[in-house]
N, C-alpha and C positions, 0 to 999 in steps of 0.2 A: 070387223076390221080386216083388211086389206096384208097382204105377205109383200111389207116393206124390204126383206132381204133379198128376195127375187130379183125387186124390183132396180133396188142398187148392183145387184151384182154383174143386171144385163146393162146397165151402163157403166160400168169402168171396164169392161169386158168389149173388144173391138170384133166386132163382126167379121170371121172368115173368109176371105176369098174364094176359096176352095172348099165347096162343100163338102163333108166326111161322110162318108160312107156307115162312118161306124156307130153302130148305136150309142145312146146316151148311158145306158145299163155298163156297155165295154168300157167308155171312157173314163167313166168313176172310178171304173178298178183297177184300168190301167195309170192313174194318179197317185191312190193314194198305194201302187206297189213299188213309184217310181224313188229312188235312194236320195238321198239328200245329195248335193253336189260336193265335192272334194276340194278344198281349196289347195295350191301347194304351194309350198315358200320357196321359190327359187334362193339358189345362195348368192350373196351379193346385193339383192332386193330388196326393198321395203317397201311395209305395205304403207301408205301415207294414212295419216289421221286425224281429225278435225277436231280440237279441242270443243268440249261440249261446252264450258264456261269459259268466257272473258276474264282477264288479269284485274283482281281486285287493286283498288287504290292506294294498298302499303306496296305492292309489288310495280308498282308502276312510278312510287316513287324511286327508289332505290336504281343505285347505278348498276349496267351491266358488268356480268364476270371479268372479263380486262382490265375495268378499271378497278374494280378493287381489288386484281394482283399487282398493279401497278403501285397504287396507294398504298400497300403491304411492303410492297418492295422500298420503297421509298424511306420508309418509317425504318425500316431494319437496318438500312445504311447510314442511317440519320442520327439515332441515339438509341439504337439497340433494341433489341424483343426482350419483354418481361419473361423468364421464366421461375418456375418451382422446382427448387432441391430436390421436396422430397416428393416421390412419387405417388405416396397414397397419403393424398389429400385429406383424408377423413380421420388421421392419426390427430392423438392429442399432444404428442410432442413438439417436439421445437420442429416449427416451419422456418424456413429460412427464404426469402425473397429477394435473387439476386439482377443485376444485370448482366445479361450478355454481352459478349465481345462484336464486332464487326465482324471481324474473319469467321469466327469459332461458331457464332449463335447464342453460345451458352459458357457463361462463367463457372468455375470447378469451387470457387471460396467470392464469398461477402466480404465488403468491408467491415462490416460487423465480425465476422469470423479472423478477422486481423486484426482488429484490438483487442478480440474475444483472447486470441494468442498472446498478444502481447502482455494483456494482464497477466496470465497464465507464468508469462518467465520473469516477470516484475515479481509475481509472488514465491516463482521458486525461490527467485535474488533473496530474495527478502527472509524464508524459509532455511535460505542456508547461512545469512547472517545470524539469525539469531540461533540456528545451533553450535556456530561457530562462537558466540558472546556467553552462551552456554557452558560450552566446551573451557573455554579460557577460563571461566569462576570455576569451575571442578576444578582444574588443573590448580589456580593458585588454592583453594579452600585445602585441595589434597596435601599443597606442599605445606602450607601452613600446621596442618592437622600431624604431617610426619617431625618436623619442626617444633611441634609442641612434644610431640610422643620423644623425641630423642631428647630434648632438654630435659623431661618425667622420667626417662630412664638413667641419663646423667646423674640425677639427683637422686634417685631410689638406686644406684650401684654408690654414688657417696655416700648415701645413709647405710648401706648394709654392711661396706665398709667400719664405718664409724662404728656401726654395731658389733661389728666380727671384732672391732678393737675393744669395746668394751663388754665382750662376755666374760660373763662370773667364772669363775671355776671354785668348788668346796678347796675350804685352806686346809683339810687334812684329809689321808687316807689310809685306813678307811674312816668314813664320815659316819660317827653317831652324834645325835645330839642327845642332850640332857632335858637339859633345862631351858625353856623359850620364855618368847619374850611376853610381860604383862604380868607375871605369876608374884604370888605375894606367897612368903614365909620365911625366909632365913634370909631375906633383904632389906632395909631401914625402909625402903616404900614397896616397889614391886620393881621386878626383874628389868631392868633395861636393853637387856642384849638376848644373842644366840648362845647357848655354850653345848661344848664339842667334845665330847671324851676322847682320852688322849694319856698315852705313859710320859713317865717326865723325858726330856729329849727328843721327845717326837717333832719330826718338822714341821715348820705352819708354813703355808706359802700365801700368799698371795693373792688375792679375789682379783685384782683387776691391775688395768695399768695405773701407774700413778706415780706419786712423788713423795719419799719421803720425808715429811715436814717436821718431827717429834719422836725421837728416840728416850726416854728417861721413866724414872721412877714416879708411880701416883699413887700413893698411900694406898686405900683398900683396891687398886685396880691392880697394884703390883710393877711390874715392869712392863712397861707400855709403848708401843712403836704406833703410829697414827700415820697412815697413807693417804694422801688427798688424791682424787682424780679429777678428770681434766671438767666435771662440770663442777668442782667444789667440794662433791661430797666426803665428809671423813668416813677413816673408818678402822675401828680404833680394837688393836690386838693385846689385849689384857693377859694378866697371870705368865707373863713368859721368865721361864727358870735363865735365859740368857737371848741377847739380842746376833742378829743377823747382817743389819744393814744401817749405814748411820745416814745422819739427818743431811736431807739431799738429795739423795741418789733418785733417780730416776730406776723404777720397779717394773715388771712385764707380770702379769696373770701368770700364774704356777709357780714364780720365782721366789725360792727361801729367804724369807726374812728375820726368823727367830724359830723358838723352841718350847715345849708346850713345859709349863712349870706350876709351880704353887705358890707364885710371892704373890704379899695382897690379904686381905680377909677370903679364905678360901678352905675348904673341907678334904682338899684331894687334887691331885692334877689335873687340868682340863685346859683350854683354851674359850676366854667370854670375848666376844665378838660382839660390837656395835657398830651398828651404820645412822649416821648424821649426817644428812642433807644440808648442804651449806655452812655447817659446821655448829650446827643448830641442835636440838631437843632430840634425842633418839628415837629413831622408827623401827617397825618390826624388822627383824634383819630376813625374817622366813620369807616375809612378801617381796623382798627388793629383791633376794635370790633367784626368785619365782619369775617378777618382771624380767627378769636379764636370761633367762633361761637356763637356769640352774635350780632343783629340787635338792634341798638340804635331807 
């Protein structure tokens, strides 16, 4: 086979005018010592360049740069550029998507962020009526509540009243008793009353406020005075040697009505005390002392 390289290289290769002197050995050498050449970029210059590939079919449809600033322009004066609120897109919170102004480019609040408001003072409205509708039921409940308390207190100063009027006080002093109530022996059933040791002449006063209604003589009770108080009850002062007060008179708690004596079926001086409710069967006189706050 034949040296094909040779044989191309002496044809694209133009034959010299001038023949050279110089051997073929020098010329090799002096080739490949020879520098690559320097290009330089003048300033101002450019190097010009041949696009290797042709404009494919999408880009050849599409219009030139101009027109579509134009087209952009157009659309911005028109009915505005869409913009995003918020800056990082990739947040999961509320996006907001508003329209821009003509002047400005960009809107600062949505329409949505204007009713988003206005619910907002709808609900305060509405948040301070009802602590206001609040306010008003405490207010009247409070007054009612003082209105009841002062009416309760009205009545609990008349009843303590009423009570301060009807405290006991013992009808002698000093206060022994003898003989109480319920006891069976030297009575026809058993004992019906309190009785009070007492020298003959000693003063008997008074348990309570009342009215004198019975002054006179009662066979075994002896000389007896009977004071009624204002709910009815008797209360009936036996064995007295002489009376105090006649039939009528209005009597105060402590105030002398008689005198401790022996008339009556009786063993010795004393004072027998009964208390009857309503003018009724006799009850223990020690208990009714006790409720009215008085210890015999």
């Amino acid at each position: 086979m034949g040296n094909h390289r040779a044989d191309r290289r002496g044809l694209s290769r133009r034959p010299s005018s001038t023949p050279s002197s110089t051997p073929s050995s020098t010329r090799s050498s002096t080739r490949a010592a020879r520098p690559a050449p320097v290009v330089s970029n003048a300033p101002g210059r450019r190097k010009a360049s041949r696009h290797s590939g042709s404009r494919g079919p999408l880009f050849r449809g599409l219009p030139s740069v101009p027109v579509l600033l134009g087209i952009a322009a157009l659309s911005v004066s028109a009915g505005g550029a869409v913009v995003v609120s918020d800056p990082t897109l990739t947040s999961a919170s509320d996006h907001r998507v508003m329209a821009a102004s003509a002047l400005g480019g960009a809107s600062g609040q949505s329409s949505n962020d204007l009713l988003s408001g206005r619910g907002t003072g709808v609900s305060r409205d509405a948040n301070r009526a009802a602590d206001s509708a609040l306010v008003a039921e405490a207010e009247a409940m409070s007054k009612e509540r003082n209105q009841a308390l002062a009416q309760f207190a009205q009545q609990a100063e008349q009843q303590s009243k009423k009570i301060a009027l009807n405290l006991w006080v013992l009808p002698t002093s000093p206060s022994v008793t003898t003989a109480t109530f319920g006891e069976y022996g030297l009575w026809a059933s058993y004992h019906t009353g309190l009785d009070f040791n007492g020298y003959e002449g000693q003063a008997i006063m008074s348990i309570a406020n009342g009215v004198v209604t019975s002054v006179t003589y009662d066979g075994s009770y002896g000389n007896k005075t009977v004071v009624t108080l204002d709910d009815g009850t008797e209360i009936w002062y036996c064995h007295q040697s002489s009376f105090g007060v006649s039939e009528g008179e209005e009597v105060s708690a402590g105030e002398v009505i008689g005198y401790i004596g022996s008339t009556g079926n009786v063993t010795g001086s004393h004072l027998h005390l009964e208390v009857r409710p309503g003018g009724g069967d006799p009850v223990d006189p020690y208990s009714a002392f006790l409720v009215h706050g008085v210890t015999p």
